[in-house]
C-alpha atoms as a printed R data frame, in Angstrom:
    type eleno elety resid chain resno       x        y        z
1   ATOM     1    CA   UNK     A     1 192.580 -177.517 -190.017
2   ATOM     2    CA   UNK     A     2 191.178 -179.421 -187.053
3   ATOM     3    CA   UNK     A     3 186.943 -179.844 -186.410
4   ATOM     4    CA   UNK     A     4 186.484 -179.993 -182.432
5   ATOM     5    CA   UNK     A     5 183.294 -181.374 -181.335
6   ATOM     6    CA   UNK     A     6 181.869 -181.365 -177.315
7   ATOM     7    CA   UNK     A     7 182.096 -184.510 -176.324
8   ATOM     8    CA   UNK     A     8 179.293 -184.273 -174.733
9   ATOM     9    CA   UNK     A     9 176.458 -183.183 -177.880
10  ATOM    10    CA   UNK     A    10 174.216 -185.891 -178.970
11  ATOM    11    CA   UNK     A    11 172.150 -185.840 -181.695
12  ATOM    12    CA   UNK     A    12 168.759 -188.017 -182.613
13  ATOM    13    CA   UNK     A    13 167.865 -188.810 -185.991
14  ATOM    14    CA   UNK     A    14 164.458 -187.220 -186.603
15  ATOM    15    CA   UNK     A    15 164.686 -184.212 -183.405
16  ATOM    16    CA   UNK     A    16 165.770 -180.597 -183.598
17  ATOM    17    CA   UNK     A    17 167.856 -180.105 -180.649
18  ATOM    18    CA   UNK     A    18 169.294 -177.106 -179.318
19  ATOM    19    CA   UNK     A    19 172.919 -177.253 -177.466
20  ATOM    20    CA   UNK     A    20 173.343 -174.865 -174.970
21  ATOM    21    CA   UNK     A    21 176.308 -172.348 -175.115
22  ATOM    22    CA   UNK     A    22 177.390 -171.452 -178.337
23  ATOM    23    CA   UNK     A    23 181.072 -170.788 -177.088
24  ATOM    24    CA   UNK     A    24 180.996 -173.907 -175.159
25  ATOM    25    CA   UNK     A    25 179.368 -176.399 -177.345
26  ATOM    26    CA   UNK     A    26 179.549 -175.412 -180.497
27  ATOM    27    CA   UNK     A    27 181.497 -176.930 -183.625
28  ATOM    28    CA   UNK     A    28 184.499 -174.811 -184.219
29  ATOM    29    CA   UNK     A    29 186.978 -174.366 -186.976
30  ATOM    30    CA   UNK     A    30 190.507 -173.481 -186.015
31  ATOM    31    CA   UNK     A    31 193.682 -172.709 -187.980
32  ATOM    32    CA   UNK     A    32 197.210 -173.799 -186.777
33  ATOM    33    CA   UNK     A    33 200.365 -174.438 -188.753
34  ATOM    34    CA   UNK     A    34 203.569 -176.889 -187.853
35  ATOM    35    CA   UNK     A    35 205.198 -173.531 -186.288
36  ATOM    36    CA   UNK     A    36 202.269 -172.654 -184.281
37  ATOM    37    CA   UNK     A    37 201.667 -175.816 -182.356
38  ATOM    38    CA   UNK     A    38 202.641 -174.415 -179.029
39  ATOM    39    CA   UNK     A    39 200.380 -171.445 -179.324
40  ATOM    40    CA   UNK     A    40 196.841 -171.179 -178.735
41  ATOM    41    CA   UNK     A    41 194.774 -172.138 -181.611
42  ATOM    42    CA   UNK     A    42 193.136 -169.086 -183.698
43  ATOM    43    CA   UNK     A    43 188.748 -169.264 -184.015
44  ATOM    44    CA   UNK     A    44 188.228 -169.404 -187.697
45  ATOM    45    CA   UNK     A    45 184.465 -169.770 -187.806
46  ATOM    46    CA   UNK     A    46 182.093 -172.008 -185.848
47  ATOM    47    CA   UNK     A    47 178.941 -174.338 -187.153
48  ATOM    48    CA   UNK     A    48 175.653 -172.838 -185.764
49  ATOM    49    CA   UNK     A    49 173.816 -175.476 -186.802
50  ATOM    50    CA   UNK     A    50 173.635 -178.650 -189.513
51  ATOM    51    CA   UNK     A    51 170.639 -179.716 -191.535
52  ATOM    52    CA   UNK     A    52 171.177 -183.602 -193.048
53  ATOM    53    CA   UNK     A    53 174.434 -183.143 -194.917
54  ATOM    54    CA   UNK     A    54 174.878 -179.328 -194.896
55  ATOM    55    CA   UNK     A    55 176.543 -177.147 -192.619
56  ATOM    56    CA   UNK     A    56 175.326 -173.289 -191.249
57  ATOM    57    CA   UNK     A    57 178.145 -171.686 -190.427
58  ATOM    58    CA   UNK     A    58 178.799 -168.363 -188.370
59  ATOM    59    CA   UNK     A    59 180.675 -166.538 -190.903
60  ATOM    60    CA   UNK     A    60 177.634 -167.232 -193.292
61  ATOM    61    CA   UNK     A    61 175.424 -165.767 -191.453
62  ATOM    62    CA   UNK     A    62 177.119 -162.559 -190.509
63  ATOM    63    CA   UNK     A    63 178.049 -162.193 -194.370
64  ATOM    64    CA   UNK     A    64 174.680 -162.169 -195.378
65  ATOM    65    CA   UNK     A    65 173.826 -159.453 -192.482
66  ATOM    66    CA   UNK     A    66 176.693 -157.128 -192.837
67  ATOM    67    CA   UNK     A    67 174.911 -154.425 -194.060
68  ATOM    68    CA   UNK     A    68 172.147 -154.587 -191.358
69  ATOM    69    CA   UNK     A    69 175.244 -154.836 -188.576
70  ATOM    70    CA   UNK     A    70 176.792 -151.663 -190.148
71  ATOM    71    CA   UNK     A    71 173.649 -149.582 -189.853
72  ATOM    72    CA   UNK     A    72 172.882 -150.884 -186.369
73  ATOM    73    CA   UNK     A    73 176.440 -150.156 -184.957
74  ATOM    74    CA   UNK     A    74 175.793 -146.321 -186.085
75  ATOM    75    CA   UNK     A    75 172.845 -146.356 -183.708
76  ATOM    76    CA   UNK     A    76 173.422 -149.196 -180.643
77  ATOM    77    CA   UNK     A    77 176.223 -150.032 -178.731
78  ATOM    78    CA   UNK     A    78 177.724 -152.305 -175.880
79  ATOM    79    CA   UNK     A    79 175.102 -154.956 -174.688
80  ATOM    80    CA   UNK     A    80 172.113 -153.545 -176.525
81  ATOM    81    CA   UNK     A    81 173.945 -153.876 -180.321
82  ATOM    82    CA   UNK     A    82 174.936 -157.364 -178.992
83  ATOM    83    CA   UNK     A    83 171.283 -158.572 -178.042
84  ATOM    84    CA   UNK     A    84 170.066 -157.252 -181.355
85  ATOM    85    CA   UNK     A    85 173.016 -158.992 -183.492
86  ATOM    86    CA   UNK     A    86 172.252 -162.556 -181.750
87  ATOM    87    CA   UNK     A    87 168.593 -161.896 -182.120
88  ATOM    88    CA   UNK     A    88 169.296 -161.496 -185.751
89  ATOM    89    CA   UNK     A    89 171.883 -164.330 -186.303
90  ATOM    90    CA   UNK     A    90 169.616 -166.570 -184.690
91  ATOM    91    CA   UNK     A    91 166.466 -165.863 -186.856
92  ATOM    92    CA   UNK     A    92 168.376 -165.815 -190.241
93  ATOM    93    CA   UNK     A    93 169.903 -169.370 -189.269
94  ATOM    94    CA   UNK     A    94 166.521 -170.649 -188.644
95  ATOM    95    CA   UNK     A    95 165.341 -169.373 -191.916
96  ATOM    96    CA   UNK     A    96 168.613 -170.837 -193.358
97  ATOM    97    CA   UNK     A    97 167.505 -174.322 -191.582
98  ATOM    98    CA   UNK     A    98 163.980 -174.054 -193.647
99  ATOM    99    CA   UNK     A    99 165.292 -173.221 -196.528
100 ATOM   100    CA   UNK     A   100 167.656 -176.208 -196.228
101 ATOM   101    CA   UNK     A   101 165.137 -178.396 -195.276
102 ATOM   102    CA   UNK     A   102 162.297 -176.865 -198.008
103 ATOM   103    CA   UNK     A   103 164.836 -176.746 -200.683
104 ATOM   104    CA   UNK     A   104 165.970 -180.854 -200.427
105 ATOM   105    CA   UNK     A   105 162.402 -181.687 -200.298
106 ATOM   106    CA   UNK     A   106 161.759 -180.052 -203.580
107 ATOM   107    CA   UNK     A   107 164.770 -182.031 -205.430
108 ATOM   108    CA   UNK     A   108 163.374 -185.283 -203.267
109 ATOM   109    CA   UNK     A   109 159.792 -184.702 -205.251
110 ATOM   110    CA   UNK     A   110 161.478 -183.570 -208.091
111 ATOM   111    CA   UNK     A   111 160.079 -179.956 -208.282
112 ATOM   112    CA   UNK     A   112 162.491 -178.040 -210.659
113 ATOM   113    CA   UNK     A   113 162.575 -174.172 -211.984
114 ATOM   114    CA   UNK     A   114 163.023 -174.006 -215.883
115 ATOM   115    CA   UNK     A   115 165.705 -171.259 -216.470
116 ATOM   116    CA   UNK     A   116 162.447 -169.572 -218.993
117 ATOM   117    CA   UNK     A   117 160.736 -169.522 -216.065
118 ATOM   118    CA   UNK     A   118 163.481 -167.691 -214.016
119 ATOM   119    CA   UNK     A   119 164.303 -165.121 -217.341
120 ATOM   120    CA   UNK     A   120 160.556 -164.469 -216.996
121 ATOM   121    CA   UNK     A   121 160.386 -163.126 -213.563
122 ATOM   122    CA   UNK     A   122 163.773 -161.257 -213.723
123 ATOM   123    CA   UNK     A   123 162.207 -159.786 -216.843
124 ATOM   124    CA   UNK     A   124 159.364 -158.568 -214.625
125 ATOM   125    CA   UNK     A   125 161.625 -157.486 -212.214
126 ATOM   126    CA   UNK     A   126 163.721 -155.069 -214.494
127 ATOM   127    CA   UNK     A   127 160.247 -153.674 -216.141
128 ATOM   128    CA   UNK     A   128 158.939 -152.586 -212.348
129 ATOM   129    CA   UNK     A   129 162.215 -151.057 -212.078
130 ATOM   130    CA   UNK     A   130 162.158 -149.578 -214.966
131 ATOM   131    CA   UNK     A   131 165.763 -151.379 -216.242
132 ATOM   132    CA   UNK     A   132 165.754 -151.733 -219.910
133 ATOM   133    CA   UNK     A   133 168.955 -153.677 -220.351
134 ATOM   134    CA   UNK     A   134 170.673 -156.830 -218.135
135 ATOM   135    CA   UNK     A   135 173.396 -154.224 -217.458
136 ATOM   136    CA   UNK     A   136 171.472 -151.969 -215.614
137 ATOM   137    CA   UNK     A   137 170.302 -155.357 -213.342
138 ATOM   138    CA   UNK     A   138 173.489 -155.836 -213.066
139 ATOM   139    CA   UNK     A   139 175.351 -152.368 -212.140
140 ATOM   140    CA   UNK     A   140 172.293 -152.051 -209.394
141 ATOM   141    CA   UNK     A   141 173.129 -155.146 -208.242
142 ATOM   142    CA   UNK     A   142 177.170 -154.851 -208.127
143 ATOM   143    CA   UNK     A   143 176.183 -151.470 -205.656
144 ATOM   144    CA   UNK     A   144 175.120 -153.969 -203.414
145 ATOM   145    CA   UNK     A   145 177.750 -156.109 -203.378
146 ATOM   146    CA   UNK     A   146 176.450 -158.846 -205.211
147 ATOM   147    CA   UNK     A   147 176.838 -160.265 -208.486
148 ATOM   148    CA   UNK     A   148 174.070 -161.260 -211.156
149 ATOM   149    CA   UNK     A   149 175.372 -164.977 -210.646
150 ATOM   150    CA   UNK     A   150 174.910 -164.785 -206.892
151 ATOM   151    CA   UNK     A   151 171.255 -163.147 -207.754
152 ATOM   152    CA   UNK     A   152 170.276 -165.287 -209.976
153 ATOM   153    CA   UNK     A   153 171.055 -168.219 -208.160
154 ATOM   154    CA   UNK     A   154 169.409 -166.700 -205.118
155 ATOM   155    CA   UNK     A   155 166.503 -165.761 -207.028
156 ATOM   156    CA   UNK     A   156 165.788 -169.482 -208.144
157 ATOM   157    CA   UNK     A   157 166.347 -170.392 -204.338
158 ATOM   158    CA   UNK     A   158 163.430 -168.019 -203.675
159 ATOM   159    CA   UNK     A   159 160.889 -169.388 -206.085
160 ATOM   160    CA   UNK     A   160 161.578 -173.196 -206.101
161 ATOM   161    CA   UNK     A   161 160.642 -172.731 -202.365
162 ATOM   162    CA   UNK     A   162 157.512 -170.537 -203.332
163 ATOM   163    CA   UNK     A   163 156.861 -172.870 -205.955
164 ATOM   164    CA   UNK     A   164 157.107 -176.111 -203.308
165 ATOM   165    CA   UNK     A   165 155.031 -174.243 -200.876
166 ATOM   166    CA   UNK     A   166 152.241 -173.442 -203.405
167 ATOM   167    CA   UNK     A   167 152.352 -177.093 -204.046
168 ATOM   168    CA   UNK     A   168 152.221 -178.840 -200.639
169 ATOM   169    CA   UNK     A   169 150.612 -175.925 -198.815
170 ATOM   170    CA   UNK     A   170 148.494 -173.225 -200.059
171 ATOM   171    CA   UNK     A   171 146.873 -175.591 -202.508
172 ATOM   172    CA   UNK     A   172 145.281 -177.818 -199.378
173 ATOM   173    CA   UNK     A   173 143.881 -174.420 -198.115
174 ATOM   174    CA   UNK     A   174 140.074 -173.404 -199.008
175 ATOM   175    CA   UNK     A   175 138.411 -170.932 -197.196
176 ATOM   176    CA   UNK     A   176 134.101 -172.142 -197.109
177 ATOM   177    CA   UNK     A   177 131.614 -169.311 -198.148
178 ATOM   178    CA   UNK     A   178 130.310 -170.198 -194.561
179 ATOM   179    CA   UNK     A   179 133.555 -169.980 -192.599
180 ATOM   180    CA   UNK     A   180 133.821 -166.438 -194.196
181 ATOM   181    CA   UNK     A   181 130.290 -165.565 -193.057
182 ATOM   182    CA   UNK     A   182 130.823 -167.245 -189.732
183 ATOM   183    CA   UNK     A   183 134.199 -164.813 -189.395
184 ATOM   184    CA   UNK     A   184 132.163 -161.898 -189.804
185 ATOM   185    CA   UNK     A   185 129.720 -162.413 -187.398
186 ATOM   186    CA   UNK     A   186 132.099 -163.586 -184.744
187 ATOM   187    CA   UNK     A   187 134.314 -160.617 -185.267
188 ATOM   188    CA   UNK     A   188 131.776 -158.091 -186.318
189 ATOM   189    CA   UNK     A   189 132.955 -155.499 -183.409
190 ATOM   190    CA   UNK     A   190 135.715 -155.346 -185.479
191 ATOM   191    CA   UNK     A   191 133.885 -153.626 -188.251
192 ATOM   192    CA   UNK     A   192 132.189 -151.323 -186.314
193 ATOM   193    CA   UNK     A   193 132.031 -147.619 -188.109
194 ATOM   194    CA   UNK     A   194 131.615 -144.617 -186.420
195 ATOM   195    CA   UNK     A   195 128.783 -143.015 -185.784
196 ATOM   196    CA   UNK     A   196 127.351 -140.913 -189.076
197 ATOM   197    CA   UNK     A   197 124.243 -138.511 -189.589
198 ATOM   198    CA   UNK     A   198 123.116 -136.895 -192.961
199 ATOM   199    CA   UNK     A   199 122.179 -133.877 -192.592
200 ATOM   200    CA   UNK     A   200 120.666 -130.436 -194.435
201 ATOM   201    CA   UNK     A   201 121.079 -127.401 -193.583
202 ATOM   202    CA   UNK     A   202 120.454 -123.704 -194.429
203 ATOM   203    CA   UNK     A   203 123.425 -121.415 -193.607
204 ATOM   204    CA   UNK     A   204 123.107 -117.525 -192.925
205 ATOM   205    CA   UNK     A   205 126.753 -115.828 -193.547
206 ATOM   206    CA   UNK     A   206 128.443 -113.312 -191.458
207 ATOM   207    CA   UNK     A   207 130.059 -110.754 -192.569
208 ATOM   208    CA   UNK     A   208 133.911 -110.757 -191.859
209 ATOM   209    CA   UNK     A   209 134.171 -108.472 -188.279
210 ATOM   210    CA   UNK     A   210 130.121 -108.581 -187.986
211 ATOM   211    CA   UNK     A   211 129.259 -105.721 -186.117
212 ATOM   212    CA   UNK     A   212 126.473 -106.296 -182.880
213 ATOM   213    CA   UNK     A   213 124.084 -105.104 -185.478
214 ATOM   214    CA   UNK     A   214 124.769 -107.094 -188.600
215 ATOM   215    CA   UNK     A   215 124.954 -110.262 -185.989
216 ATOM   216    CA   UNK     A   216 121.407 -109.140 -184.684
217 ATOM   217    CA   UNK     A   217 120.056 -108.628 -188.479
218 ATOM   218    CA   UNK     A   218 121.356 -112.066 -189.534
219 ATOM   219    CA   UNK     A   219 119.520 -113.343 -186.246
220 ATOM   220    CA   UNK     A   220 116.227 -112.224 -186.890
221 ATOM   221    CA   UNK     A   221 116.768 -113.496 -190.465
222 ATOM   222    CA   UNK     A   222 117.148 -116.943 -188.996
223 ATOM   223    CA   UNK     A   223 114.288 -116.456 -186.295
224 ATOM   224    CA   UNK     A   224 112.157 -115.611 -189.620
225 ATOM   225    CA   UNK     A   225 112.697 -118.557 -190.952
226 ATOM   226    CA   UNK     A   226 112.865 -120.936 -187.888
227 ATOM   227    CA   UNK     A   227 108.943 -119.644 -188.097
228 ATOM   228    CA   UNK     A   228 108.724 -120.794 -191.423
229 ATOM   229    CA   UNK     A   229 109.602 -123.848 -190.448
230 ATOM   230    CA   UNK     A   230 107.568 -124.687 -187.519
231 ATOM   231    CA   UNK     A   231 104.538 -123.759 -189.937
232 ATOM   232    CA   UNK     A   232 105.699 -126.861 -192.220
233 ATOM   233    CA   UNK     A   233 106.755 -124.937 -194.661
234 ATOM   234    CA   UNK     A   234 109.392 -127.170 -197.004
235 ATOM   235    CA   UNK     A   235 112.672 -127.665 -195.244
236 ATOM   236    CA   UNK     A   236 114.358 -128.031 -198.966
237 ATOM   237    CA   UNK     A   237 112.650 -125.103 -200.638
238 ATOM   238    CA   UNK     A   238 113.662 -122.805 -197.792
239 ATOM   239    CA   UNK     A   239 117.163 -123.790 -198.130
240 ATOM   240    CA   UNK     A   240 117.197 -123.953 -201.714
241 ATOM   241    CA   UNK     A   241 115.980 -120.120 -201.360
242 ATOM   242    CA   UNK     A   242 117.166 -118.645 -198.452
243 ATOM   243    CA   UNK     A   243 120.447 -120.721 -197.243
244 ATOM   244    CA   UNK     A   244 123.828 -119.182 -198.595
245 ATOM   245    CA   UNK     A   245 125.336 -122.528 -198.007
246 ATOM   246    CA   UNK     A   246 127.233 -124.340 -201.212
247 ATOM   247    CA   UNK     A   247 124.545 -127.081 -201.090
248 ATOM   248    CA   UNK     A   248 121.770 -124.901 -201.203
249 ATOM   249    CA   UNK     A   249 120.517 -125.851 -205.071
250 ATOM   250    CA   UNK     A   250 120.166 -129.597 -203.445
251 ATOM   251    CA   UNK     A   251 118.307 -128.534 -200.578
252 ATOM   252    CA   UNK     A   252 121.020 -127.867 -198.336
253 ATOM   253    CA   UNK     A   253 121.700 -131.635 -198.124
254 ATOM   254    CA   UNK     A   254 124.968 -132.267 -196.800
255 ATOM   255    CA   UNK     A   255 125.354 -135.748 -197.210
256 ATOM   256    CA   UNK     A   256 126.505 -138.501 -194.472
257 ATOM   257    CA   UNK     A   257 128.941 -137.312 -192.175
258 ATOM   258    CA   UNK     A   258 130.615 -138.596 -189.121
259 ATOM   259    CA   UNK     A   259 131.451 -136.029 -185.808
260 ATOM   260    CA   UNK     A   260 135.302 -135.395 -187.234
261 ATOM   261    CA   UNK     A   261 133.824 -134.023 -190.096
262 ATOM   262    CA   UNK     A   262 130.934 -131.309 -188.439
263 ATOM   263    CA   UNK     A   263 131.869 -127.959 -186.822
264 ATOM   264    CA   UNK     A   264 132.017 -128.084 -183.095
265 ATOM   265    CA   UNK     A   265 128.837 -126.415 -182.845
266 ATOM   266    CA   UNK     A   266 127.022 -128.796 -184.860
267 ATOM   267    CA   UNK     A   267 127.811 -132.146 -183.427
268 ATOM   268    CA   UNK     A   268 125.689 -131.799 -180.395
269 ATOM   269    CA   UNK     A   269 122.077 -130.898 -182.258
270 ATOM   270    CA   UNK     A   270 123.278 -133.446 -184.798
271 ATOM   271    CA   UNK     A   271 122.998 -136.324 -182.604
272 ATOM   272    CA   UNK     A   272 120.318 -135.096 -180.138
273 ATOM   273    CA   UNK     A   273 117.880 -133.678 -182.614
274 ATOM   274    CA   UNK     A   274 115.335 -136.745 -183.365
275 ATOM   275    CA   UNK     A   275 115.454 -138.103 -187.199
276 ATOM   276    CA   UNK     A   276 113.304 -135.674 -189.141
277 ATOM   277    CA   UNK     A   277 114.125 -132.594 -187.084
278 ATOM   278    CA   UNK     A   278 114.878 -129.596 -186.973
279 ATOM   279    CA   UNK     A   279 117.503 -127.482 -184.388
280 ATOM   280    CA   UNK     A   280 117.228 -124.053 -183.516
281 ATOM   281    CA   UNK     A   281 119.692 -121.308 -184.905
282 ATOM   282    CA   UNK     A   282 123.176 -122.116 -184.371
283 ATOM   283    CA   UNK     A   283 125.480 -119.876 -183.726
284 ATOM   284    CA   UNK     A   284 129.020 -119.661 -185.538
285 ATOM   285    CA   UNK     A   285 131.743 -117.718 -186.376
286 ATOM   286    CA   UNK     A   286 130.993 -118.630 -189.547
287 ATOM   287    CA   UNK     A   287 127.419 -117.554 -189.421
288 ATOM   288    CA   UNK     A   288 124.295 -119.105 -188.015
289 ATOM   289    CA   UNK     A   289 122.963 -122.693 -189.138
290 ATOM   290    CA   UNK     A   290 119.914 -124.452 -188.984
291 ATOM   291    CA   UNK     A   291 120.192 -128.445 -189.332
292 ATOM   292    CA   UNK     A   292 117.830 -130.858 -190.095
293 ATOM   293    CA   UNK     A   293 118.400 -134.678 -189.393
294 ATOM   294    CA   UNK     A   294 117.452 -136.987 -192.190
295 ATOM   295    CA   UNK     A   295 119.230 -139.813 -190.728
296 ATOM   296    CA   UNK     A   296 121.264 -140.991 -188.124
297 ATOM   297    CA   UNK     A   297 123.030 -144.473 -187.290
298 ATOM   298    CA   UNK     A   298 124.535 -145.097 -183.758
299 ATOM   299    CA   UNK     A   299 126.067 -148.094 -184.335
300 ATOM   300    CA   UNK     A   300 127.017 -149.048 -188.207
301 ATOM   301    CA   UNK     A   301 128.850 -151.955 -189.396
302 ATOM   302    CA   UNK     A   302 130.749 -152.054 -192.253
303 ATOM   303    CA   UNK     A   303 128.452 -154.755 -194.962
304 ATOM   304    CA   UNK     A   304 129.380 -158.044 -195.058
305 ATOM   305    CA   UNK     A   305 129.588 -157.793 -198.996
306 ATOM   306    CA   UNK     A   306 132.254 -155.222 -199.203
307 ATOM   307    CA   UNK     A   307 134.389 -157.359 -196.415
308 ATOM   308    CA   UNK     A   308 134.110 -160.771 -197.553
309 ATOM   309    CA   UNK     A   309 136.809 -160.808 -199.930
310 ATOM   310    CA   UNK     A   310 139.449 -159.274 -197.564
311 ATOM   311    CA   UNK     A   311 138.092 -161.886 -194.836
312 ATOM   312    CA   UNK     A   312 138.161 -164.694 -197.154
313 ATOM   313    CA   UNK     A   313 141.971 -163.521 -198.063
314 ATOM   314    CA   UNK     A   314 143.293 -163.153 -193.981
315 ATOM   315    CA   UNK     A   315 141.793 -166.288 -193.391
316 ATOM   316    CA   UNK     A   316 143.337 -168.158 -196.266
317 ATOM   317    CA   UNK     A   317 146.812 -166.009 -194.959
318 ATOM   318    CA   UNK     A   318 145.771 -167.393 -191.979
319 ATOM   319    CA   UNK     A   319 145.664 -170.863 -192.562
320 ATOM   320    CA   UNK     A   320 148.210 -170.948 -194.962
321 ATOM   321    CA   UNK     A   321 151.084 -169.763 -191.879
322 ATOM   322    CA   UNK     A   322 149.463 -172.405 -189.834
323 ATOM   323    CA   UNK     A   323 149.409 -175.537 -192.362
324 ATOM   324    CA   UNK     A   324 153.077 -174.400 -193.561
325 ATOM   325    CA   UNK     A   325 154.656 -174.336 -189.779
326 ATOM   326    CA   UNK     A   326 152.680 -177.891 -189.235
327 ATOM   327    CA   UNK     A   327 154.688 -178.763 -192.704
328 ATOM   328    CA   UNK     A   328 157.749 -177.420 -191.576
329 ATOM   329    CA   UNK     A   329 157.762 -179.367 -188.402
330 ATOM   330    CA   UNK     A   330 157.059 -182.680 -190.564
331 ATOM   331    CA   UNK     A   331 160.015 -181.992 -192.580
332 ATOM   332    CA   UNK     A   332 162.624 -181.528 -189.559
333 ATOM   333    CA   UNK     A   333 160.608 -184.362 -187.941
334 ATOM   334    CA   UNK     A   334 161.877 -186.572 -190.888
335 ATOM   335    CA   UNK     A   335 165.314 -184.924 -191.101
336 ATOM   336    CA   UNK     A   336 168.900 -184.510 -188.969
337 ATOM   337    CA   UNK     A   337 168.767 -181.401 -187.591
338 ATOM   338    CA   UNK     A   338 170.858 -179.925 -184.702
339 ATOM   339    CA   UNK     A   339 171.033 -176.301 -183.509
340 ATOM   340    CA   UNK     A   340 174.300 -175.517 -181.469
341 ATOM   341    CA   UNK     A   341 173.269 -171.833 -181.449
342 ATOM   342    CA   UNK     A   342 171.431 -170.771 -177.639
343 ATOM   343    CA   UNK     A   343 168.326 -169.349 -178.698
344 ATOM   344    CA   UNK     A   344 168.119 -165.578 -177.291
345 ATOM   345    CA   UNK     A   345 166.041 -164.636 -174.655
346 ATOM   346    CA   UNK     A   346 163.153 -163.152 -177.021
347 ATOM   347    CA   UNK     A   347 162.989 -166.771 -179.501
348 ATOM   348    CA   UNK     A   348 162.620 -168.677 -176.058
349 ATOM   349    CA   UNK     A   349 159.253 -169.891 -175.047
């Protein structure tokens, strides 16, 4: 087995550097026997990229995305299933290259995983899925073609790397009462509700297929009480009395409500009508209404009290991507790191 390298790749200790052509520059693995040595050499594999001392192979990556590739191929083909398998190949190997990198930086500082630790969490993971025995882990795990071996050993990957990260990273992050503040009114658009208006009303029912008679009757009902009203008689007596509404026992109050949530009919008097009035008889096919405004906002924000946790949270998400790129960058900026792979049109900035 022969290793051909391009003469022409050079690599600096301390840079990330990307070799155009994959299938020109690229390390490749070929197989030939005695026999064979007049024919053309057969492409084994070929090294997408290497990180200090370990290799990222080709045949790696497509292993691990097998699966995806199958369920793509049933829906792409030609050029477009070829785009999306480099775009994939190239953003697991650059997870790969992280890993690598965040993974010998944790045995440099010593940062281990107990195996107590690692029972504990695969403990946790059975219980949420509702596994009561190793056996079941393991016959859900053998359906996708992997072994509890392979899993656990992935598994400990996984959280010495969350466990390094919550050491060098998220622990330098903290989020000021006043940066949280400052957030919110910087971005307060953002948290902008809709317009609402509470409203009461008192509601005069139709009959089902209302003749022009029983509509007039109902009418003059309303009319009646319209009068009522304009004498200052008690909006909330005369709907506790006369409305056939649900709410009628509370005065007809309706509550706050935005436009989604009023009749047609009813949005227009309900944001025209001033605070503390009264419309005229509405019209339905329900039956006829009479509204009265007992408050209106135009423009509500959401309060800064029920935000500032879930501000205080994105920002510390926030931060926390930022800082760990920055810390990602200082680890390949202390490491051997070359990329043979051509980054696809969509990775390129």
């Amino acid at each position: 087995m022969t290793l051909h390298l391009s003469r022409t790749t050079k690599v600096l200790f301390g840079k990330t550097y990307f070799l155009s052509g994959i299938l020109a520059s690229a390390l490749f693995i070929f197989c030939q026997t005695p026999a064979q040595a007049d024919e053309k050499p057969i492409l084994l594999d070929s090294v997408l990229a290497v990180v200090n001392h370990h290799v990222i192979t080709k045949s790696q990556i497509d292993r691990s995305l097998a699966p995806t590739f199958k369920k793509l191929h049933a829906q792409y083909r030609g050029s477009a299933y070829r785009e999306l398998v480099t775009s994939l190949e190239y953003k697991l190997m650059m997870k790969k290259i992280n890993e690598q990198l965040e993974m010998e930086e944790a045995d440099r500082t010593g940062l281990t995983l107990s195996d107590e630790e690692l029972d504990r969490t695969i403990d946790s993971i059975m219980q949420k899925n509702n596994f009561t025995a190793r056996w079941q882990l393991k016959q859900a795990l053998s359906e996708q073609g992997m072994n509890y071996h392979q899993y656990r050993e992935q598994l400990r990957k996984q959280m010495t790397i969350l466990k390094l990260i919550n050491t060098e990273v998220r622990s330098t992050v903290v989020i000021s009462q006043d940066e949280v503040r400052q957030y919110y009114l910087d971005h307060r658009e953002q948290f902008r509700l809709p317009p609402h208006v509470t409203l009461a009303d008192i509601f005069l029912k139709l009959p089902p297929d209302a003749t022009p008679a029983q509509i007039a009757a109902v009418r003059e009902k309303g009319n009646h009480i319209l009068r009522q009203i304009s004498r200052k008689d008690d909006f909330a007596i005369l709907a506790g009395s006369e409305s056939e509404g649900p709410n009628s026992d509370n005065g007809g109050n309706l509550g706050d409500l935005t436009k989604d949530q009023l009749l047609p009919e009813l949005i227009g008097p309900a944001f025209s009508v001033p605070v503390g009035g009264t419309s005229g008889l509405i019209q339905t096919d329900r039956g006829f209404y009479i509204i009265k405004v007992l408050k209106r906002e135009s423009h509500p924000y959401k309060r800064f009290r029920d935000l500032k946790a879930r501000i205080q949270d994105d920002l510390s998400k926030k931060t926390t991507r930022k800082r760990l790129l920055t810390w990602l960058e200082q680890l390949r900026g202390k490491s051997y790191v070359v990329i043979y792979m051509t980054p696809p049109p969509d990775e390129k900035t």
